[in-house]
N, C-alpha and C positions, 0 to 999 in steps of 0.2 A: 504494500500500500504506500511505505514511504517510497520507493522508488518510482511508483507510479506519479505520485504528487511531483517529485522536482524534476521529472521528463514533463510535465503539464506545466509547473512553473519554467523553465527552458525554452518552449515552445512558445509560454507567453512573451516572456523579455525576447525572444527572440523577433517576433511579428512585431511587440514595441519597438525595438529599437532600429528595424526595418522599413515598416510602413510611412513612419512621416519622411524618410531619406526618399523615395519614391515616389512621394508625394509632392516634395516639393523639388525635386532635383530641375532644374532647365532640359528639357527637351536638345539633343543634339542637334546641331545645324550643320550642314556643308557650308564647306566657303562663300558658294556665288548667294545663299541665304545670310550671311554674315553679312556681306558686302550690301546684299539693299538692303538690308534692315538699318546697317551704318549712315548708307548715303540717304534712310528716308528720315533718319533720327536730324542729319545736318540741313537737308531742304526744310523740314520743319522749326529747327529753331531759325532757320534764316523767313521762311512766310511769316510767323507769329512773331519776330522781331526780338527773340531770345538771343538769338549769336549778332554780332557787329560784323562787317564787312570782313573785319580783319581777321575776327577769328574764324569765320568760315570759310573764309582763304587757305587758313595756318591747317585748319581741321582736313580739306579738301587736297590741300597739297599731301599730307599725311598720308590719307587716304589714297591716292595716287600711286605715290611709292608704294605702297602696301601692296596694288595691284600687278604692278610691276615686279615685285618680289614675287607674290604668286606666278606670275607670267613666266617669269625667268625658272622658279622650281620647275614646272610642269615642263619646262623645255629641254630639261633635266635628265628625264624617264620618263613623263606622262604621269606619272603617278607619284605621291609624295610618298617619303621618306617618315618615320616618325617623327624624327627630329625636327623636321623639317613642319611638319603638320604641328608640331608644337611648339615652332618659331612662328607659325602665322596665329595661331591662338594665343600666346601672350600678346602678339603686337596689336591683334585685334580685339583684345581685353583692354590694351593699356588705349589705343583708340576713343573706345566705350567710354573708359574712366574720364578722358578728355572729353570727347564731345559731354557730354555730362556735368563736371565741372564748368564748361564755358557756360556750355542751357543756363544754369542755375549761380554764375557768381555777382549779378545784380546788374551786370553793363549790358545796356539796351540799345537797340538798333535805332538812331534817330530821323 
């Protein structure tokens, strides 16, 4: 009987401590889904007048290079490398951080 209880309590902490990770994890994206979700985060704060000219100059130049990196891996092999697929996810994380910070640091488009 005791053995049965803490395979039942096991099975509970285990579903706990499972379920909200997969709950809330982000959904994978491929690249070219990074890339307009990127470019439609920057067109938006430049319509709604969140980014200044300049930072979505600075944001879109970034962006650019980043495609161009991509461009260059894939010319590579065609297909990414890990290493490589997780140089374009930090730089596409650190992107994100940026355009985010600009949105939100109070300097408005006049």
């Amino acid at each position: 009987m005791q053995r049965k209880n803490l395979i039942l309590a096991s099975l509970a902490a285990a579903i706990a401590f499972t379920t909200p990770m997969a709950a809330n994890a982000a959904p994978w994206q491929n690249i070219n889904q990074r890339q307009q979700q990127l470019d439609r985060r920057i067109d938006q704060g430049v319509r709604n007048g969140a980014l200044t000219r300049n930072e979505a100059t600075r944001l879109r130049t970034e962006f650019r290079s980043l495609n161009r990196l991509e461009q260059q891996y894939r010319r590579s092999g065609g297909v990414f490398t890990a290493r490589e697929r997780a140089d374009l996810d930090r730089r596409f994380d650190a992107l994100s951080a940026r355009i985010k910070i600009q949105k939100h640091d109070r300097q408005h488009r006049r």
